[in-house]
N, C-alpha and C positions, 0 to 999 in steps of 0.2 A: 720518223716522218712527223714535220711540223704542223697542228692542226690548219695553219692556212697556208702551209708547202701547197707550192704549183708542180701539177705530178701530171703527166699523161698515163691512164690507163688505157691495154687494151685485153679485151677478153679474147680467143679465138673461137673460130665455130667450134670446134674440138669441145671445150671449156665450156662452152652455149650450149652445146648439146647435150653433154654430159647433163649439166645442170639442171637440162629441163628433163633429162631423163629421172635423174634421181632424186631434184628437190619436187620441182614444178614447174610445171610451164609456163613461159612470159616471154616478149617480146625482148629481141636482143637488145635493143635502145633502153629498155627499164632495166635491164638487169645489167648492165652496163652504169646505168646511173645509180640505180641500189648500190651496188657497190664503191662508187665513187664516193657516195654522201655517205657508208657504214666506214670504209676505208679516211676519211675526213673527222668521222666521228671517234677516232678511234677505237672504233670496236673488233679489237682483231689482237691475237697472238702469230707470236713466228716461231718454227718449230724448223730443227735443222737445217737452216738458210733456206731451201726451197719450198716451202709448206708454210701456208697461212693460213689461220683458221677464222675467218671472216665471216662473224655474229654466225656461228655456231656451223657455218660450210667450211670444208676441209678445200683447199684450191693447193692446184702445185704452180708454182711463180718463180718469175726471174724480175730480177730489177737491176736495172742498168744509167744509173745517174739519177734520170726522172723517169725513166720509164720503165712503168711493171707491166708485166705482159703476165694474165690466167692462165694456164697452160688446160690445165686438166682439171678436174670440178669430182672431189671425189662424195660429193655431200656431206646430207645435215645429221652431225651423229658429236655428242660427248665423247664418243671413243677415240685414245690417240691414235687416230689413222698413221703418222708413222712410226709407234713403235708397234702398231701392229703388221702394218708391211715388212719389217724389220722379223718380225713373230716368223711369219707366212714363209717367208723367205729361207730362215734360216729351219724349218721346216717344214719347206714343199707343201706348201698348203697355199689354202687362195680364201681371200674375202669376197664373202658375196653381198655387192654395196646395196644390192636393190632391199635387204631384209638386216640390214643392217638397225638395231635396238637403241634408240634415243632414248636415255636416261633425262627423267627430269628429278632432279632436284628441290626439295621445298625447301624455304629459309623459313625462317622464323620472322 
C-alpha cells in the first residue's frame, strides 16, 4: 500500500466490538479513522495474507483491489497471534484474549 493509495476501509461491528471489548472503548467513527491515518501511516505488518498487525492490534482482513474490510480485532498484544492460533490449534487448546501479556520492549 502506497503512503497516499486511495483505499476504502471498512471495519465491521464484529471488529468494533471485539475492539472495544479488548483494546478500549471509542466510538466507531474514531476507530475507523485511527486506523485509516495508522494504515496511511504505515504502521502495520502482514502476517499470513489475512492478519494485520496494526500499531501493535492484531485484526483478521481481507483486501480486495481497494478495499480492506477488519474482520475480527483480536487485540493489543506483541504476541504472534497467528502462530499462536496455529499453537492452540494444533493442540486443542484456546487463547484467552482478554489476559493476554503485552510485552514492552526498552531500546536504548
Amino acid at each position: 500500500m502506497s503512503n497516499n493509495a486511495s483505499f476504502e476501509l471498512r471495519v465491521t461491528d464484529h471488529a468494533f466490538e471485539q475492539y472495544c471489548d479488548r483494546v478500549e472503548p471509542i466510538d466507531h467513527a474514531e476507530l475507523h479513522a485511527m486506523c485509516l491515518k495508522q494504515l496511511r501511516a504505515r504502521d502495520y505488518s502482514f502476517r499470513d495474507k489475512k492478519f494485520i498487525h496494526l500499531s501493535g492490534v492484531w485484526w483478521v482482513h481481507t483486501f480486495d483491489g481497494k478495499k480492506m474490510k477488519f474482520i475480527t480485532c483480536y487485540g493489543r498484544t506483541t504476541m504472534n497471534i497467528p502462530n499462536a492460533l496455529k499453537w492452540t490449534k494444533a493442540h486443542g487448546d484456546r487463547l484467552d484474549l482478554k489476559q493476554m501479556i503485552m510485552c514492552q520492549v526498552s531500546r536504548p
